[in-house]
C-alpha positions as YAML, in Angstrom:
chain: A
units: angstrom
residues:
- id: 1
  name: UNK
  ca: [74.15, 89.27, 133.90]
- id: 2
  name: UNK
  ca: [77.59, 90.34, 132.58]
- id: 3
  name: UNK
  ca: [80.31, 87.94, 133.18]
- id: 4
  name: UNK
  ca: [83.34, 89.22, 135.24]
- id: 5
  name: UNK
  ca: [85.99, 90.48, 133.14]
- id: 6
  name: UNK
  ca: [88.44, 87.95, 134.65]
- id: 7
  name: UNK
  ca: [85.99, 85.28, 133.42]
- id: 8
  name: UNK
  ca: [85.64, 86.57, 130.28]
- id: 9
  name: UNK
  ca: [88.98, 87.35, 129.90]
- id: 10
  name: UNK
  ca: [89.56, 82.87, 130.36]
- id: 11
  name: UNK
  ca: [87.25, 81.87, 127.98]
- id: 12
  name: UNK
  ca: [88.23, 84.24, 125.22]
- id: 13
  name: UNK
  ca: [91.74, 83.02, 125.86]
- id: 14
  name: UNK
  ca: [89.94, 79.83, 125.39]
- id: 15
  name: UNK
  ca: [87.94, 80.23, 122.39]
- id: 16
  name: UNK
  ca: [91.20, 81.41, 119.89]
- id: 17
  name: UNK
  ca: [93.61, 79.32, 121.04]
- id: 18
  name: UNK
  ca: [90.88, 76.81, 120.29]
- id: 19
  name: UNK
  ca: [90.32, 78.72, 116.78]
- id: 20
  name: UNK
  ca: [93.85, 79.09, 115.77]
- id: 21
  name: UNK
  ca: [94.11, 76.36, 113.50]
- id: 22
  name: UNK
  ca: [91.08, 77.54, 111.30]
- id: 23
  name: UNK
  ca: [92.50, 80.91, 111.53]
- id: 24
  name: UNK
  ca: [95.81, 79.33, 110.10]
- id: 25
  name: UNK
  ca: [93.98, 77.54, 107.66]
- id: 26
  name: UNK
  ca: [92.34, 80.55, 106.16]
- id: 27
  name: UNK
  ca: [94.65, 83.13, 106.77]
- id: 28
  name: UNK
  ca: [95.36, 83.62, 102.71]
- id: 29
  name: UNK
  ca: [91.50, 84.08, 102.61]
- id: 30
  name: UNK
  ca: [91.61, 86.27, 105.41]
- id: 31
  name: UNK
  ca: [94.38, 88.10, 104.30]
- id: 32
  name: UNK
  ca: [92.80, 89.16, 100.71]
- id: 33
  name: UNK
  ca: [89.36, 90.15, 102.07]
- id: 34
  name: UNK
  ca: [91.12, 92.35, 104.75]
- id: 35
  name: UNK
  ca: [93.10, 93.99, 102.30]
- id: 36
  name: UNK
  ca: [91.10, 97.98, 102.09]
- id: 37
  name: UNK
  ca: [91.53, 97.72, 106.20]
- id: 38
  name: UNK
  ca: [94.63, 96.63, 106.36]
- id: 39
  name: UNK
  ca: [96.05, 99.33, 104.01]
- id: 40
  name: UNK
  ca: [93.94, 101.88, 105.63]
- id: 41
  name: UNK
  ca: [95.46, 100.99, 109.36]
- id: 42
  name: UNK
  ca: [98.91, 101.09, 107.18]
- id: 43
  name: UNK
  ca: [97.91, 104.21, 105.56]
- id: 44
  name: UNK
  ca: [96.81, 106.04, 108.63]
- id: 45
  name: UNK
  ca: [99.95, 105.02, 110.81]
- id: 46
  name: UNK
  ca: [102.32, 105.63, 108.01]
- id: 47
  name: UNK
  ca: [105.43, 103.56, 109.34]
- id: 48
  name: UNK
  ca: [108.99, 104.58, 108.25]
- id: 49
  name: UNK
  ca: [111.70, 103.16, 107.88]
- id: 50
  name: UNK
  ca: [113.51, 102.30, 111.02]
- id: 51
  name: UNK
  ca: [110.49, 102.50, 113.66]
- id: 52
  name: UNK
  ca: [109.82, 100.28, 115.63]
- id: 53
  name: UNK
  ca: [105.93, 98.79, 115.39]
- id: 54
  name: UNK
  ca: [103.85, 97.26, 117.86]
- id: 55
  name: UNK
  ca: [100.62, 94.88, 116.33]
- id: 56
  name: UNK
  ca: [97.99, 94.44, 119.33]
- id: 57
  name: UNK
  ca: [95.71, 91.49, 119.21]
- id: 58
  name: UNK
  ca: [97.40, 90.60, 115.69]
- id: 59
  name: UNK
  ca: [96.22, 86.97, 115.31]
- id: 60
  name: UNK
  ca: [97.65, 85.40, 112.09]
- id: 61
  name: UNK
  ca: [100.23, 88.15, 111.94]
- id: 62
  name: UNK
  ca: [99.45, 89.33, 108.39]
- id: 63
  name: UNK
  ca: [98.91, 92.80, 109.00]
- id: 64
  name: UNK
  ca: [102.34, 92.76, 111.05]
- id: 65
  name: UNK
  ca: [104.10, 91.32, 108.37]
- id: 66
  name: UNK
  ca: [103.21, 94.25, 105.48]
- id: 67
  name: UNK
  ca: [104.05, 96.62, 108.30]
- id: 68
  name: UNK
  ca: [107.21, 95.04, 108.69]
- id: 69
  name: UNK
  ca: [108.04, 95.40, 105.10]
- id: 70
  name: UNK
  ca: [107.53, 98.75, 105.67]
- id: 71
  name: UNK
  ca: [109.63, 99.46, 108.39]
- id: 72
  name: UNK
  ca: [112.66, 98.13, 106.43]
- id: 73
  name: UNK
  ca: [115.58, 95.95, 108.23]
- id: 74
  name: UNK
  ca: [116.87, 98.78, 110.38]
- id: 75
  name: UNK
  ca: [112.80, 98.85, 111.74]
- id: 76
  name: UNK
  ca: [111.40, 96.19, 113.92]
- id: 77
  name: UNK
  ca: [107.75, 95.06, 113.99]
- id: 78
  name: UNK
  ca: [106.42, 92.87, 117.23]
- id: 79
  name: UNK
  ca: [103.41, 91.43, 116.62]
- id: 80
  name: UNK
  ca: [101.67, 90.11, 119.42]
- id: 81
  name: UNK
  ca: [98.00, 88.02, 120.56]
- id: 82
  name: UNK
  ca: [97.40, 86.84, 124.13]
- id: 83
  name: UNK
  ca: [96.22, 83.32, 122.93]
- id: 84
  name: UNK
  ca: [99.43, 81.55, 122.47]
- id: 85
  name: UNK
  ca: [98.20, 79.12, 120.23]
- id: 86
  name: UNK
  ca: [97.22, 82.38, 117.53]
- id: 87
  name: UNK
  ca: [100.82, 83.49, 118.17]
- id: 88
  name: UNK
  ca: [102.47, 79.73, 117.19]
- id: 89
  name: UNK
  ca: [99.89, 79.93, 113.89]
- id: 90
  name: UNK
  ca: [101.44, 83.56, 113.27]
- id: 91
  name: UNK
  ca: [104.97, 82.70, 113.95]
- id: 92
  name: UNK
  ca: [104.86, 79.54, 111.21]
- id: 93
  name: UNK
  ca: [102.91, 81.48, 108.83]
- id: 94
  name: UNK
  ca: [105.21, 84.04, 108.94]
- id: 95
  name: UNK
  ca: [108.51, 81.89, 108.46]
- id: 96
  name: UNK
  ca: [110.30, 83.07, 105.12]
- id: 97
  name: UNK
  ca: [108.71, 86.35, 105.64]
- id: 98
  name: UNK
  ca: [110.23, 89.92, 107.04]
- id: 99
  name: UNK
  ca: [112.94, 88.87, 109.26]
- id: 100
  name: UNK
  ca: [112.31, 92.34, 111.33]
- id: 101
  name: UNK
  ca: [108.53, 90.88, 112.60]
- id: 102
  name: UNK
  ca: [108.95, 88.83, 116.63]
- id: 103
  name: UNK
  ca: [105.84, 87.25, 117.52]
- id: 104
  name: UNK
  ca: [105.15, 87.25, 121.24]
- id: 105
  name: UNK
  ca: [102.26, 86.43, 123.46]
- id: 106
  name: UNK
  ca: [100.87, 89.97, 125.22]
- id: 107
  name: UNK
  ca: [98.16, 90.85, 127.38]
- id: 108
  name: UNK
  ca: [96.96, 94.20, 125.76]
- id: 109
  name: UNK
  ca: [95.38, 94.91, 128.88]
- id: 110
  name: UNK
  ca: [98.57, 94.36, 130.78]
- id: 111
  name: UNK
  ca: [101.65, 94.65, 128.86]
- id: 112
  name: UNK
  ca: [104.22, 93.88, 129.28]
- id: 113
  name: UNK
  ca: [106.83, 96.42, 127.74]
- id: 114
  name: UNK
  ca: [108.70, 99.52, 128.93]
- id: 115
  name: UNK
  ca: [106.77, 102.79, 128.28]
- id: 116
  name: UNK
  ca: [107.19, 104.52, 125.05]
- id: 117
  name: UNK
  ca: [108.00, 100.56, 123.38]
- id: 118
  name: UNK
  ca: [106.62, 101.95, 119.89]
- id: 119
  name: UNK
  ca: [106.75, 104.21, 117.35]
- id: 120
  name: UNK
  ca: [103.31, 103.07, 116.08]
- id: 121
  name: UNK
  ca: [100.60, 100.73, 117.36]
- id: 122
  name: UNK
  ca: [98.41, 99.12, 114.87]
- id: 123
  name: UNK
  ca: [95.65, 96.58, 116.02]
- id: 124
  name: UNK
  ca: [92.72, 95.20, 113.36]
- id: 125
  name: UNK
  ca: [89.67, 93.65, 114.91]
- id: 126
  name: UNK
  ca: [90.86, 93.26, 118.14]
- id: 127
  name: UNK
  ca: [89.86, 96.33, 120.79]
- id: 128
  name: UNK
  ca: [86.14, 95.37, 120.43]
- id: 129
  name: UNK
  ca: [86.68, 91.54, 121.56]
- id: 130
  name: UNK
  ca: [88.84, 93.13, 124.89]
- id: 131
  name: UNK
  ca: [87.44, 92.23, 128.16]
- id: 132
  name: UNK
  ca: [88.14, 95.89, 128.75]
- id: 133
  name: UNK
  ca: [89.12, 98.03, 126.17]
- id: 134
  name: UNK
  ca: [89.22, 100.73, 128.28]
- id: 135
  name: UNK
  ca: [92.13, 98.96, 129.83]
- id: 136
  name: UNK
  ca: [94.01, 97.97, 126.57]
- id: 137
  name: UNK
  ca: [94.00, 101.74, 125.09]
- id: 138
  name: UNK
  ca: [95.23, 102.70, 128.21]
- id: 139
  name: UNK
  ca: [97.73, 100.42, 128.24]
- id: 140
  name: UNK
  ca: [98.59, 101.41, 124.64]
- id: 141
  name: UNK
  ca: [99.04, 104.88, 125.22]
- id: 142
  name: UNK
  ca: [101.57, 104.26, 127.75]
- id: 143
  name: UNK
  ca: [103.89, 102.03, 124.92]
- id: 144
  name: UNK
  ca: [103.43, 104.67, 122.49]
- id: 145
  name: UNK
  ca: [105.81, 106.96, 122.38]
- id: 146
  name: UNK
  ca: [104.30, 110.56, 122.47]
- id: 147
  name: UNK
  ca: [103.11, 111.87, 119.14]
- id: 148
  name: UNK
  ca: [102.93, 108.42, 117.24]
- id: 149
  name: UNK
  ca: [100.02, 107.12, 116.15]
- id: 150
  name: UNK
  ca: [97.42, 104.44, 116.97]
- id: 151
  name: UNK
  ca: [95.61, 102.91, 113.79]
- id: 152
  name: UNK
  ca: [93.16, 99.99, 114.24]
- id: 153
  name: UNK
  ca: [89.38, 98.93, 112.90]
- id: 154
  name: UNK
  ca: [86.54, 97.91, 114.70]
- id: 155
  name: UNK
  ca: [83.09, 96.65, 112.69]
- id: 156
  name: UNK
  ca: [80.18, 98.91, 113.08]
- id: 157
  name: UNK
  ca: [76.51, 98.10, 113.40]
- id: 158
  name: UNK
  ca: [74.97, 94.86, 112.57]
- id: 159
  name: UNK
  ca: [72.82, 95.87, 109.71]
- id: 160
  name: UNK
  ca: [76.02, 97.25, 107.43]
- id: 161
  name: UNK
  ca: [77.53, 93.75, 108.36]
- id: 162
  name: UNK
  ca: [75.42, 91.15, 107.13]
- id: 163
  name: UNK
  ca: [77.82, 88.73, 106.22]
- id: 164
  name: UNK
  ca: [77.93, 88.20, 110.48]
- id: 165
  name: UNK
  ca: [74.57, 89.81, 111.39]
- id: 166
  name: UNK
  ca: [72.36, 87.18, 109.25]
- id: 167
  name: UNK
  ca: [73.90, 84.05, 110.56]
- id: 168
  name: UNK
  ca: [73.82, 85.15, 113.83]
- id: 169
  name: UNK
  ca: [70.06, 86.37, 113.60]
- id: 170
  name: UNK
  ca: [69.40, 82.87, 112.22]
- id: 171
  name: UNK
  ca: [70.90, 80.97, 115.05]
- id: 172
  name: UNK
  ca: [69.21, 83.03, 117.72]
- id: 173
  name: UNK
  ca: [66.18, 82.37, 116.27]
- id: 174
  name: UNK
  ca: [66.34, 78.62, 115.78]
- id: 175
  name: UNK
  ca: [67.44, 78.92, 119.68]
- id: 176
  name: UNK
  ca: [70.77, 77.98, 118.95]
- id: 177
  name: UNK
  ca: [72.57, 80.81, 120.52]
- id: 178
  name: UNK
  ca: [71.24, 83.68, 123.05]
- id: 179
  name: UNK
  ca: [71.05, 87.24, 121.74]
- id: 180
  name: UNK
  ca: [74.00, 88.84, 122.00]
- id: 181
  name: UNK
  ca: [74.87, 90.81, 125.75]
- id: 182
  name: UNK
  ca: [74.99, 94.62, 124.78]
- id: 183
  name: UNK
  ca: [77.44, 94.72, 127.65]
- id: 184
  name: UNK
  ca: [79.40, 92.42, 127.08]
- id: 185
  name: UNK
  ca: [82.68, 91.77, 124.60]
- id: 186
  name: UNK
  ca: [81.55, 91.19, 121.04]
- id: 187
  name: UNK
  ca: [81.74, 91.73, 117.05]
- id: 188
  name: UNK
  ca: [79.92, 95.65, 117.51]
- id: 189
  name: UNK
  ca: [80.66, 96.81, 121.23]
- id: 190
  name: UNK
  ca: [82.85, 99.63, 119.87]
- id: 191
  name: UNK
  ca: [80.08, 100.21, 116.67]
- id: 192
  name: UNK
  ca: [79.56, 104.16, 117.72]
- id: 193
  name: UNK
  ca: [82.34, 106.42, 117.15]
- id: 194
  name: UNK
  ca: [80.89, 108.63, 119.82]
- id: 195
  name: UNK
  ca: [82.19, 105.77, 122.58]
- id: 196
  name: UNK
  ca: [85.59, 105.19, 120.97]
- id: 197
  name: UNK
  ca: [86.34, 108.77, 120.95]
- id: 198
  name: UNK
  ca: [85.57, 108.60, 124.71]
- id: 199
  name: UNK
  ca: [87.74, 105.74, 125.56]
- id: 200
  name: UNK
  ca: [90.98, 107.23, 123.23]
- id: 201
  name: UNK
  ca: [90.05, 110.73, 125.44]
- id: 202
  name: UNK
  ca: [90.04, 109.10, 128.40]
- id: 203
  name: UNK
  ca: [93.44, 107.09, 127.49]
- id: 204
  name: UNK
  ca: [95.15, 110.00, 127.27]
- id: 205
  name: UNK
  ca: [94.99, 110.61, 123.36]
- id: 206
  name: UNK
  ca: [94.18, 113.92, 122.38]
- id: 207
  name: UNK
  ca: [93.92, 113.45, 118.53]
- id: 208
  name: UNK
  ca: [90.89, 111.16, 117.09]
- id: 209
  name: UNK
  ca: [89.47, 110.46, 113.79]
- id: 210
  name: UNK
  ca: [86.94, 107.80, 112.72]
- id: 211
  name: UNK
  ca: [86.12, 106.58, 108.69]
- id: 212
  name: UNK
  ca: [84.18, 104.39, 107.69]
- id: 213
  name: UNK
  ca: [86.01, 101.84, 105.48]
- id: 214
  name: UNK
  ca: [83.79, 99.86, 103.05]
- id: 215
  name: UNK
  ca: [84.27, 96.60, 101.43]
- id: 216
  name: UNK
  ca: [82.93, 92.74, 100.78]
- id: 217
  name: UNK
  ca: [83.20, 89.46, 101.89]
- id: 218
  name: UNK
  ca: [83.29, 87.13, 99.06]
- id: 219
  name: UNK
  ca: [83.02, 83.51, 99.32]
- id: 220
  name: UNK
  ca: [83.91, 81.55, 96.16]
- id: 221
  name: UNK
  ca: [80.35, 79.38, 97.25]
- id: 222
  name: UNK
  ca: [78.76, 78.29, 99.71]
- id: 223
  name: UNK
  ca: [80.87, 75.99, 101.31]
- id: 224
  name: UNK
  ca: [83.53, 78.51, 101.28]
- id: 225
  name: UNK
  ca: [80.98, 80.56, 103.28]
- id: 226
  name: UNK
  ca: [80.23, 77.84, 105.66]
- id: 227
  name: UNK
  ca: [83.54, 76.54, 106.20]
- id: 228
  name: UNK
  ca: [84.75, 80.19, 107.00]
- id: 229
  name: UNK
  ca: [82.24, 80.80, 109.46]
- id: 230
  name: UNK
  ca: [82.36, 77.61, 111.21]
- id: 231
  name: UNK
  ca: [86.28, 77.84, 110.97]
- id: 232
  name: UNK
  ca: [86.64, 81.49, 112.20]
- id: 233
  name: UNK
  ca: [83.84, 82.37, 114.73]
- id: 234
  name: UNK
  ca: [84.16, 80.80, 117.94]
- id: 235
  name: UNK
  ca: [80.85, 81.85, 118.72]
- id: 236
  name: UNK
  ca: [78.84, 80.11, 116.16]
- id: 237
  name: UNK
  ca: [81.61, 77.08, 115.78]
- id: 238
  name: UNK
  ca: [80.44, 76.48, 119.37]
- id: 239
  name: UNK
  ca: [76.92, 76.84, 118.54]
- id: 240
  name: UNK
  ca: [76.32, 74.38, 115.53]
- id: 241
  name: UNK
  ca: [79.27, 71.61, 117.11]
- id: 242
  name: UNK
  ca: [76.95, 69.78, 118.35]
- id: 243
  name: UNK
  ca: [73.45, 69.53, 117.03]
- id: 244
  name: UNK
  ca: [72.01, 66.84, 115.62]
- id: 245
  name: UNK
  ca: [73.25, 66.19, 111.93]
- id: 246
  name: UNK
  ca: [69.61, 67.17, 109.98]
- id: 247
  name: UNK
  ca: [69.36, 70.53, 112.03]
- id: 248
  name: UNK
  ca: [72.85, 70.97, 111.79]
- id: 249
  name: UNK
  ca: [71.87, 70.68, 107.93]
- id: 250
  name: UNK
  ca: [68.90, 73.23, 108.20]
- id: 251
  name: UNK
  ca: [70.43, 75.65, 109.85]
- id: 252
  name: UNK
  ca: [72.93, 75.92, 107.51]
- id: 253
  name: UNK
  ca: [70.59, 75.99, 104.88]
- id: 254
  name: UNK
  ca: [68.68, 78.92, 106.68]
- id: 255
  name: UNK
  ca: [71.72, 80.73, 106.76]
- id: 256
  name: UNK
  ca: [72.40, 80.25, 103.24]
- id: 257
  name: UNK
  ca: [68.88, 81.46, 102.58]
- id: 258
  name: UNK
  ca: [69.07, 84.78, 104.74]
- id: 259
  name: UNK
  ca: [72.16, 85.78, 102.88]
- id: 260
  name: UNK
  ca: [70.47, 84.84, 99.22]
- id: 261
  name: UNK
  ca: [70.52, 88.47, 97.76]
- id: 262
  name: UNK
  ca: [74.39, 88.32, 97.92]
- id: 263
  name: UNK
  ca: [74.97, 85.13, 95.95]
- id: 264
  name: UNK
  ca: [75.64, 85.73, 91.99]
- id: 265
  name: UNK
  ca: [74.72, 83.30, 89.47]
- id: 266
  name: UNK
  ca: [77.98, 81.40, 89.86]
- id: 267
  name: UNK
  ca: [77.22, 80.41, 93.56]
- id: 268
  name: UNK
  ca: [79.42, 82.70, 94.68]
- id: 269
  name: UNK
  ca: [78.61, 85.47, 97.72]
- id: 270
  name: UNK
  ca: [79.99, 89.13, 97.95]
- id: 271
  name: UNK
  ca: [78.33, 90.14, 101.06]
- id: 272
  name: UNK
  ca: [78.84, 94.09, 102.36]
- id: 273
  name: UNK
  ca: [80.98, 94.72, 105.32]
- id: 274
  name: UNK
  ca: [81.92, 98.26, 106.89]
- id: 275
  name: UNK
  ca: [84.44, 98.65, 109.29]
- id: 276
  name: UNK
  ca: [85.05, 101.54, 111.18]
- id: 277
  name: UNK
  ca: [88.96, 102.77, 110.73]
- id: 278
  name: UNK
  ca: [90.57, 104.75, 113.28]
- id: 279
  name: UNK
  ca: [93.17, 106.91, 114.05]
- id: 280
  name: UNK
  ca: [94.37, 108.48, 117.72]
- id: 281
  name: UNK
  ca: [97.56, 110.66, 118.36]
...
């Protein structure tokens, strides 16, 4: 049974404040890998100089602060995450950077800003992992001023994601974690165009496209892989925390295994990610 999106709302409040610090940590990492998204979200909203940008669900800030260097010092960027914790991590890692980027704690599902706040809205990763997204776009029509875009990613389906999909398989079937609730917040809720042009319609935005943006996940080896996973996804952090040291051991050996194809002869991994890239007027 689906938890109540009140509930769910809590614990995924929970989970990234709890994550923060490896988000922090890796946020250089994160940065580079992200790059093809994060200029295609830049790309597609096209800020100018002067505007004023609003970052939804921007966790370590970085695709704020390139926006903000964009924008110029006559533009203004907020970038915002309702875990506070993710929004202290963002506000040191951007210190010496654009002086136009504010980092402040928002709801998206409830903001708190005046109606047409934003010249642009720009959000990667983050509408999928919404206890209701349905809520947030709504929400983020009304702060967008009329005619200005909304740019943001979401992952599509499992298989063209392995570098998540195979670990994942591997703990559910070692009975580490359940199978994932179709109906519930998660990595692919939002993996069907067909369902995020119907949220953006019923939002109120008239204008959708959807592109597929392909790229990798590269690990330099395997405990770069590890580390990153157990650093970055709550929901496998959670799941491996505690088990006994030897199956903690296995299991990380199985999910070396069932991502083997991707590792070169160096030891390192370059494992295929798509993302889906989309933009709403």
């Amino acid at each position: 049974m689906a938890l109540d999106p009140a509930v769910q709302r809590e614990q995924s409040r929970e989970s990234w404040n709890e994550m923060a610090q490896g988000w922090e940590a890796r946020c250089q990492w994160m940065s580079q890998v992200a790059a093809p998204v994060s200029e295609w979200i830049l790309a597609a909203a096209d800020p100018q100089p002067g505007q004023t940008v609003l970052e939804v669900a921007g966790g370590p800030g970085d695709l704020g602060r390139r926006a903000g260097a964009r924008v110029g010092d006559d533009g203004r960027v907020v970038s915002t995450d309702f875990a506070a914790e993710m929004v202290a991590a963002a506000r040191r890692l951007g210190a010496g950077g654009p002086a136009n980027v504010e980092y402040r704690a928002l709801d998206a599902e409830a903001m708190d800003l005046e109606d047409d706040f934003a010249d642009a809205v720009l959000c990667r990763w983050g509408y999928m992992l919404m206890a209701d997204p349905a809520a947030a776009l709504i929400e983020t029509r009304r702060v967008l001023r009329a005619g200005g875009p909304l740019a943001f990613s979401v992952w599509t389906r499992p298989d063209r994601n392995p570098w998540v999909a195979s670990p994942g398989r591997v703990l559910v079937e070692r009975g580490h974690l359940e199978p994932p609730d179709p109906d519930s917040p998660g990595m692919f809720t939002l993996a069907e165009p067909a369902r995020i042009e119907g949220l953006l319609g019923a939002a109120g935005f008239a204008e959708t496209t959807v592109e597929e943006i392909p790229f990798a996940m590269r690990y330099a080896d395997a405990d770069e892989f590890w580390g990153t996973q157990v650093q970055m996804s709550a929901r496998l952090a959670g799941a491996v925390r505690d088990l006994p040291e030897a199956e903690r051991a296995a299991t990380r050996a199985a999910v070396e295994e069932s991502l083997a194809e991707f590792r070169g002869p160096d030891g390192s991994y370059e494992v295929p990610a798509v993302s889906l890239g989309v933009l709403a007027r």
